[in-house]
C-alpha positions in Angstrom: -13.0 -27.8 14.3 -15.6 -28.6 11.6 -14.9 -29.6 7.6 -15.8 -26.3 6.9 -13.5 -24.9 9.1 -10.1 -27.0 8.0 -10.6 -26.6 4.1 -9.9 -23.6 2.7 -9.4 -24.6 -1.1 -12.6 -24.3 -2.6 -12.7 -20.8 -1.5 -9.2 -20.2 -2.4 -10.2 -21.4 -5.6 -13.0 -19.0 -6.1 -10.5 -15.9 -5.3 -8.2 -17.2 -7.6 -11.0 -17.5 -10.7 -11.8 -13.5 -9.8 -8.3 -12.5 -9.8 -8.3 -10.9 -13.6 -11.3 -8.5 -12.3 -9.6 -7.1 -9.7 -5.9 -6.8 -10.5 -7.7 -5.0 -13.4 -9.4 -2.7 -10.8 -6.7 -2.4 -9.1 -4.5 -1.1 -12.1 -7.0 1.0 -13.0 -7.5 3.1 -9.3 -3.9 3.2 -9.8 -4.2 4.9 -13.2 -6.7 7.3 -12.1 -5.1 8.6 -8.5 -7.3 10.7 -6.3 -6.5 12.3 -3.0 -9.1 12.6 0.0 -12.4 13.1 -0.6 -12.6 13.2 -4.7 -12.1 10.3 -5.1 -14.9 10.0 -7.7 -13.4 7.7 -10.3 -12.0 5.3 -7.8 -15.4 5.2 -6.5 -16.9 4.6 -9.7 -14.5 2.0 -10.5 -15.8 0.0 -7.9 -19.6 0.7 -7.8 -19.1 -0.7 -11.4 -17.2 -3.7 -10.2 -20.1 -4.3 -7.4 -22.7 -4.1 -10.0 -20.8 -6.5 -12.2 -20.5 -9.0 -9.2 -24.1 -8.9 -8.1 -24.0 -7.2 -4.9 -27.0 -4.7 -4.0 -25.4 -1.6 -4.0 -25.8 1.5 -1.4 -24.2 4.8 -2.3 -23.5 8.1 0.0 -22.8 6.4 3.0 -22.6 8.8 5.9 -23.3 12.0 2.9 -19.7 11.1 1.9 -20.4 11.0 -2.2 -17.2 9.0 -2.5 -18.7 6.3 0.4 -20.6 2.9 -0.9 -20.9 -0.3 0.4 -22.1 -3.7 -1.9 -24.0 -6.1 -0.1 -24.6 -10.1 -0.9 -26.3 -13.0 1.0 -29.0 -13.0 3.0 -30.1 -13.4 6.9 -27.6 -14.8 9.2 -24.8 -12.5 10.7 -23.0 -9.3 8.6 -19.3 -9.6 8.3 -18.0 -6.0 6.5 -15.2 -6.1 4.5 -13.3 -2.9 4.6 -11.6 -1.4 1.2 -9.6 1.9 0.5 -8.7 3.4 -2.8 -7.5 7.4 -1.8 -4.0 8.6 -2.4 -1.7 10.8 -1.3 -0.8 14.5 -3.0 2.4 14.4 -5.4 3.4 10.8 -5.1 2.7 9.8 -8.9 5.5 7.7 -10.1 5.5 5.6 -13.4 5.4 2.5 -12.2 7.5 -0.5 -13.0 10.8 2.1 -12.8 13.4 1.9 -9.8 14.2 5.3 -10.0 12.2 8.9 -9.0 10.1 9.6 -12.2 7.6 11.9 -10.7 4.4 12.8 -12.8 3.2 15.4 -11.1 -0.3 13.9 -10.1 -1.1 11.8 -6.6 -0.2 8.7 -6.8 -0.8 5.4 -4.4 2.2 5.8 -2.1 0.1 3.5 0.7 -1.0 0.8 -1.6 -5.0 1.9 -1.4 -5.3 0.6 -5.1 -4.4 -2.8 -3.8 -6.4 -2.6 -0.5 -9.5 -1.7 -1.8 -9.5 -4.0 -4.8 -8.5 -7.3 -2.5 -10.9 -6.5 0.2 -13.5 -6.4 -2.9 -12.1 -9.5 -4.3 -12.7 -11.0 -0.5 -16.6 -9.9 -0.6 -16.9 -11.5 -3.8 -15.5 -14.6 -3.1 -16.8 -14.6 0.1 -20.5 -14.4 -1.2 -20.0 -16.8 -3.7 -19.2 -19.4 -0.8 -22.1 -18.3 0.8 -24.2 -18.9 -2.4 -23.0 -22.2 -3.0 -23.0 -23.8 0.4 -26.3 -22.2 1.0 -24.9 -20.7 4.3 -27.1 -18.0 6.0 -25.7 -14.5 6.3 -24.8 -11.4 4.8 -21.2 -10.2 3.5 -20.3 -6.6 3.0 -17.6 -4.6 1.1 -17.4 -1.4 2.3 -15.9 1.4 0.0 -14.2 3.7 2.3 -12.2 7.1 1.2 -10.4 9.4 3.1 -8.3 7.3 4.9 -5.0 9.3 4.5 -5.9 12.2 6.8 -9.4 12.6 6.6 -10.5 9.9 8.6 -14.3 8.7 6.2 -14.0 5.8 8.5 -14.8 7.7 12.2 -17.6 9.9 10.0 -19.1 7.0 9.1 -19.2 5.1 12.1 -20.4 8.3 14.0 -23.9 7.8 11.1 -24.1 4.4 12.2 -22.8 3.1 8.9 -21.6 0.0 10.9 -24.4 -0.7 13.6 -25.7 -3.8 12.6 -22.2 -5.3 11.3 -21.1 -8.4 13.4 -17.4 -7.8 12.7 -15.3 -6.4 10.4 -12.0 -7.7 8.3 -9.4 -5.4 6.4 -5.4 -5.6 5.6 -3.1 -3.5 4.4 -0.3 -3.6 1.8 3.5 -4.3 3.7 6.7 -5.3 2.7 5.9 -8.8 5.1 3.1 -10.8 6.0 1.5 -11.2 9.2 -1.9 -10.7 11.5 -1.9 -6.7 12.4 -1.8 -6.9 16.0 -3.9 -3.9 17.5 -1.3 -0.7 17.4 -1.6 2.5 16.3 -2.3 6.1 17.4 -4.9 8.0 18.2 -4.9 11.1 16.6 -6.5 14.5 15.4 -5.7 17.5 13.0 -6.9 20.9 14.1 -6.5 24.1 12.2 -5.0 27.3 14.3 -5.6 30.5 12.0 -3.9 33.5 13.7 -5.5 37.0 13.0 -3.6 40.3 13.8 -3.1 43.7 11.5 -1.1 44.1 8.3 1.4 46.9 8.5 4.1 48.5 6.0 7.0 46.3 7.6 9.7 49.1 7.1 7.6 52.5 7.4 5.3 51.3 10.5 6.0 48.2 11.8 5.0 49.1 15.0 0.9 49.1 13.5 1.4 45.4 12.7 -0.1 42.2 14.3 1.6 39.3 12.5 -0.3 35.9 12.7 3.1 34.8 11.1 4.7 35.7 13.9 2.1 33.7 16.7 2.4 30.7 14.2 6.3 30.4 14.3 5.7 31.5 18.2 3.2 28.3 18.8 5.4 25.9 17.0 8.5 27.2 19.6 5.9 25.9 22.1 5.0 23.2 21.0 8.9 21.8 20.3 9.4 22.5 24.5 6.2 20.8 25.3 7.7 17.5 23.2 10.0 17.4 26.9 6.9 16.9 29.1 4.8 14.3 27.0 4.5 10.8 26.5 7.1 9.4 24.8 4.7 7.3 22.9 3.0 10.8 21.6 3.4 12.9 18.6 3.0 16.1 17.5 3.8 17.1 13.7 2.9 20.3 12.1 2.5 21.9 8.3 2.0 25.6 7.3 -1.6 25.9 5.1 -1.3 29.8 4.9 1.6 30.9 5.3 0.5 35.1 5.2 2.0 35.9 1.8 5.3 36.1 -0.2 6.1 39.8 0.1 8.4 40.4 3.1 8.0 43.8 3.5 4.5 43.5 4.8 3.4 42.2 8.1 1.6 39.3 7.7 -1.9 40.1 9.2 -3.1 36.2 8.7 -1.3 33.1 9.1 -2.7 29.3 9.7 -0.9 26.1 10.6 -1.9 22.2 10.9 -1.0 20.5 14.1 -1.4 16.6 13.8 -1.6 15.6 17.4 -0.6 12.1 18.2 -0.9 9.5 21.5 -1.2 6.3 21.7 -4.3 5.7 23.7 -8.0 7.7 22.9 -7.5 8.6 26.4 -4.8 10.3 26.1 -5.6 12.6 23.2 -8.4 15.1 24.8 -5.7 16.1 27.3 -2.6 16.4 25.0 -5.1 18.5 22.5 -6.1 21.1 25.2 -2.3 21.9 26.4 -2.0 21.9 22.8 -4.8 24.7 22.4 -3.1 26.4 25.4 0.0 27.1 23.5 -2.2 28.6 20.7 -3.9 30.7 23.2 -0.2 32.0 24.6 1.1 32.7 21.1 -2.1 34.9 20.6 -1.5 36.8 23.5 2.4 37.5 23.0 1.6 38.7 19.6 -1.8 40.3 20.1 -3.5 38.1 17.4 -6.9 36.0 17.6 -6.7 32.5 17.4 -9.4 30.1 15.8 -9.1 26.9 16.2 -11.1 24.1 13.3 -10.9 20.5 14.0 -10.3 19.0 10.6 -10.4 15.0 11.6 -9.4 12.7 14.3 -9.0 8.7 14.5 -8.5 6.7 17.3 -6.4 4.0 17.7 -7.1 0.2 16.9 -8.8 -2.0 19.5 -7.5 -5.3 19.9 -9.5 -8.7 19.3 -7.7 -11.5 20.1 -10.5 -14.0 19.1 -10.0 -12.3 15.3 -6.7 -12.4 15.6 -6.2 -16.2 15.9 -8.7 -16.8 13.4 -6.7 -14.6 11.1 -3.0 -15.9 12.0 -4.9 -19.7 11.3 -5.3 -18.5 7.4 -1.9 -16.5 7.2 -0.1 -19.5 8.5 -1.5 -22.2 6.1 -1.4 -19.6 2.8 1.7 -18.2 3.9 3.7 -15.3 1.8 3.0 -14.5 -1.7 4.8 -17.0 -4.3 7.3 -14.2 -5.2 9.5 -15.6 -8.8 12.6 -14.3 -9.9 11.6 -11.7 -11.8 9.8 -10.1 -8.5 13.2 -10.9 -6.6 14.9 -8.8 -8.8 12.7 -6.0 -9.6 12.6 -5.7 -5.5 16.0 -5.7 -5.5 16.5 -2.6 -7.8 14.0 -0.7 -5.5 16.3 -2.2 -2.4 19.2 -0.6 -3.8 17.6 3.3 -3.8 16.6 2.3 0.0 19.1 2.8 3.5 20.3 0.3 5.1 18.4 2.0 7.7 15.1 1.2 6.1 16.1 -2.2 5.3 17.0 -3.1 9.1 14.1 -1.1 10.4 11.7 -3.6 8.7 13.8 -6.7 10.7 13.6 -5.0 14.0 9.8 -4.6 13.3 9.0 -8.3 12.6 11.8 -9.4 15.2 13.8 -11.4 12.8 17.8 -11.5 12.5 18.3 -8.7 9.5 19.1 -10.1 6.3 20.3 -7.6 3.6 20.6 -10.3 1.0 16.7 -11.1 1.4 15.0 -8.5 -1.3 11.0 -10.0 -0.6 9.7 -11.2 2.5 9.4 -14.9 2.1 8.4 -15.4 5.4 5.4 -14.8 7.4 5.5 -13.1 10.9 3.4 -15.8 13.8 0.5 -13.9 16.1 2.7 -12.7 19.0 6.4 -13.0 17.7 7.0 -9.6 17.3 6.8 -6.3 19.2 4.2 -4.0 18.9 5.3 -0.5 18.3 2.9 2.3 17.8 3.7 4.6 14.4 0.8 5.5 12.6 -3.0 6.2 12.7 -5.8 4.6 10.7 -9.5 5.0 10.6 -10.0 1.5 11.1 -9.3 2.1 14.8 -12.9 3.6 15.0 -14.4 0.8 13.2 -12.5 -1.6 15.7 -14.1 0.6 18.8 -17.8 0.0 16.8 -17.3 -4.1 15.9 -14.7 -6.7 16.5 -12.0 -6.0 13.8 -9.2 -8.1 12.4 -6.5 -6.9 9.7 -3.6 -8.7 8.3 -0.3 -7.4 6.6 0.6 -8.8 3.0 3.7 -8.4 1.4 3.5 -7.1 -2.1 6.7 -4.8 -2.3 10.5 -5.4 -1.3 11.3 -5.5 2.2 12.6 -1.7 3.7 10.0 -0.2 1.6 8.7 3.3 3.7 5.2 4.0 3.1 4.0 7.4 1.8 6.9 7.2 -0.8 8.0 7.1 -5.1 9.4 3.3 -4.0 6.1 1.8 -3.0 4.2 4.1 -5.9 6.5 2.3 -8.4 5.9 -0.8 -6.9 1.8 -0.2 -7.1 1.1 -2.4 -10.2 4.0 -4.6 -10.0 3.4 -8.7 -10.6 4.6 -9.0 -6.8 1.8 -6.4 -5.7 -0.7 -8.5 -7.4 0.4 -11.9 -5.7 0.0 -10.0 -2.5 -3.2 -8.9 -3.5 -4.9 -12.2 -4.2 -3.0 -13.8 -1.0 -4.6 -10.9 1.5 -7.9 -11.2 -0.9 -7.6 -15.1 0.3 -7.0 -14.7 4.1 -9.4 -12.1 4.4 -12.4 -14.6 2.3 -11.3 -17.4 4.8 -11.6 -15.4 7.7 -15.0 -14.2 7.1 -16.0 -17.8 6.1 -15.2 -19.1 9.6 -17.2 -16.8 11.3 -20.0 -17.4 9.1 -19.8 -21.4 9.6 -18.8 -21.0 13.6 -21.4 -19.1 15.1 -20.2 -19.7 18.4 -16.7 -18.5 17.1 -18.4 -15.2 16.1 -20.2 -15.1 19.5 -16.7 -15.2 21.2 -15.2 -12.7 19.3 -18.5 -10.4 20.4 -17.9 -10.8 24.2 -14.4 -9.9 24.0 -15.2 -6.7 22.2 -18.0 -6.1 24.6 -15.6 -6.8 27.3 -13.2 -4.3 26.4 -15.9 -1.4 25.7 -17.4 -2.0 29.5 -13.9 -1.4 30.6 -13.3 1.6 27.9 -16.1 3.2 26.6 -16.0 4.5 22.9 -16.4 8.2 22.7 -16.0 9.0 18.8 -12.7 11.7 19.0 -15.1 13.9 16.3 -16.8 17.0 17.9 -20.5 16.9 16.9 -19.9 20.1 14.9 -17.7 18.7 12.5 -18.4 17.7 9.1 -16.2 15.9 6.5 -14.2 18.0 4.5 -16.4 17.1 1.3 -14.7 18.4 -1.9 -17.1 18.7 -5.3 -17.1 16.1 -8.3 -14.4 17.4 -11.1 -16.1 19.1 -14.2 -16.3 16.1 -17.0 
């Protein structure tokens, strides 16, 4: 392994002289919470952060408004640099408070104020490396919304937005720290609106068609189908329209969400059609139309295992975050709103013996120690079907802590979310820097991922027809 290769301090040095600008970013996407696609401020926050760092900046990406990328360095290979900043509807909490104080706004229940603004802090850091040592190549933050259900990522690599990246690094907040070993689920949202006939629902009942009634009907069938499926799919649901409030009309119009799960691409078309099936059965019983609207769809990661062990080299030697006793204990008061069900679901995760004494992951999890076990969906996954991916976990809250809830939203701007920050922001920066000083290292990651497409094809889960769900900039 080269000099460049084994020391890591002068570029952990660098992140750690950017960290003001970017725990200030991240407070202030916190500040200013925005849900899928309107996530103008957040967006502006960081086209104003790229600007201020140098970087040639490219807005729009893929006609997403919200999209941008900032680009440093010149010739060599491209090594992207993925960042989030969306949140999620009616999960504003005042932060720094272990208790529910709801605000009635979005709010970062995933940590996307902390992802976006580290990856950032990466690029930056990154460049600056590349500026210094005169190294050839080209680093890339990419300033990606929608990520919570409206899958930006799979639009934008269906424009292209990725073709000439060599590979691509990204982590995400946890409550431990570890490579991100390729798992997750494929997945897509489709819209079923149910048409029928409004009647008087007392006086002539029998002249009604309810599209409530084929809803509730295709949900009945979906629940038996959950028998004859994979038991590593899912299928969720949420009522959009639900036909009204007044009970004594028959709902002529009625839609609901299915959020179809599996844990290979593969699997999905065929899981989606039986899917459609039911809709078409419930239509019939209750003499309704169906329509059916794709919304989005993700599929699930691909592994590289070249990028992996690159990765786990950086997370071993930085380890966790330097958590004090003021984080100890601010975890702990967020511990003690959790389960103990939470708590050991965290330890069976990272295959550790549970320790309910332990509020903040000291520890760090090694590349292959723990099982991998499929529960969520990310966009990333059709960035990691497009170039070699990596991603790492990073503690920054207290161990248990569910994503997509008020504890991690209280936790969004806490000192401990900041250490994690910087420490992803570092193994992110020495990642990138080792493929841009190894070329043969970056070659090696590229035949893997080649390797794996010749044996499984990408075919992007979005129908041609669809279009991102693009919502219009907020009056000033």
């Amino acid at each position: 392994m080269t000099d460049a290769l084994q020391n890591s301090d002068r570029l952990w040095a660098l992140a750690d002289s950017l960290r003001p600008d970017y725990v200030a970013l991240a407070d202030r996407v916190f500040d200013t919470p925005e849900t899928a696609y309107g996530e103008y401020a957040s967006a502006e926050a960081h086209r104003a952060q790229l600007a201020a760092a140098g970087a040639r900046i490219f807005e729009g990406l893929a006609g997403i408004p919200t999209a941008l990328m900032g680009e440093w360095g010149a010739g060599g290979p491209v090594i992207a640099i993925l960042g989030e900043y969306d949140a999620l509807p009616a999960l504003g909490q005042v932060p720094g408070v272990a208790e529910p104080q709801p605000m009635g706004v979005a709010g970062h229940g995933c940590g996307h104020n902390l992802l976006g603004s580290a990856a950032m802090q990466a690029a930056h850091a990154l460049a600056l490396w590349l500026a210094e040592t005169g190294t050839p190549g080209r680093v890339r933050y990419y300033g990606c919304p929608a990520e919570e259900g409206g899958a930006a990522k799979t639009f934008m690599v269906r424009a292209g937005v990725f073709d000439d990246v060599d590979a691509a690094i990204s982590w995400h907040p946890a409550d431990y720290t570890g490579v991100w070993e390729a798992c997750s689920l494929a997945n897509t949202r489709i819209d079923f609106t149910f048409t029928g006939r409004s009647a008087h629902a007392a006086a002539a009942p029998e002249l009604g068609r309810s599209g409530l009634d084929a809803v509730e009907l295709m949900n009945v069938g979906v629940n038996y189908m959950r028998e004859h499926m994979p038991d590593d799919a899912r299928v969720h649901y949420a009522y959009l329209d639900a036909g009204g409030e007044a009970p004594n009309v028959v709902q002529a119009k009625a839609t609901v969400r299915q959020l179809i799960r599996t844990a290979r691409l593969a699997d999905l078309g065929p899981l989606v059609e039986r899917v459609r099936k039911i809709a078409q059965g419930a239509a019939l019983m209750t003499e309704t139309t169906v329509e059916a609207k794709v919304v989005s769809a993700v599929s699930d990661l691909l592994e590289n295992g070249v990028l992996d062990r690159v990765m786990d080299r950086h997370v071993q030697a930085l380890g966790a975050p330097d958590f004090d006793a003021e984080d100890r204990g601010f975890a702990e008061a967020i511990r003690l709103t959790l389960t103990d069900e939470h708590v050991a679901d965290t330890f069976r995760r990272v295959a550790r013996p549970l320790d309910r004494a332990l509020p903040l992951a000291d520890f760090v999890v090694p590349l292959g120690s723990a099982p991998r076990i499929s529960s969520g969906s990310t966009d990333v996954g059709d960035v990691s079907w497009a170039v070699p991916t990596v991603q790492a976990w990073v503690a920054t809250c207290a161990l248990g802590t569910p994503f997509h809830s008020w504890q991690l939203t209280a936790q969004g701007k806490s000192p401990a979310a900041h250490k994690g920050m910087v420490q992803a922001a570092k193994i992110m920066a020495c990642t990138g820097r080792d493929l841009f000083a190894d070329p043969a290292l970056l070659a090696e990651a590229k035949a893997e991922h080649a390797g794996r497409l010749a044996q499984a094809p990408y075919r992007c889960p979005l129908p041609d027809e669809v279009m991102p769900p693009l919502r219009p900039r907020p009056a000033a």
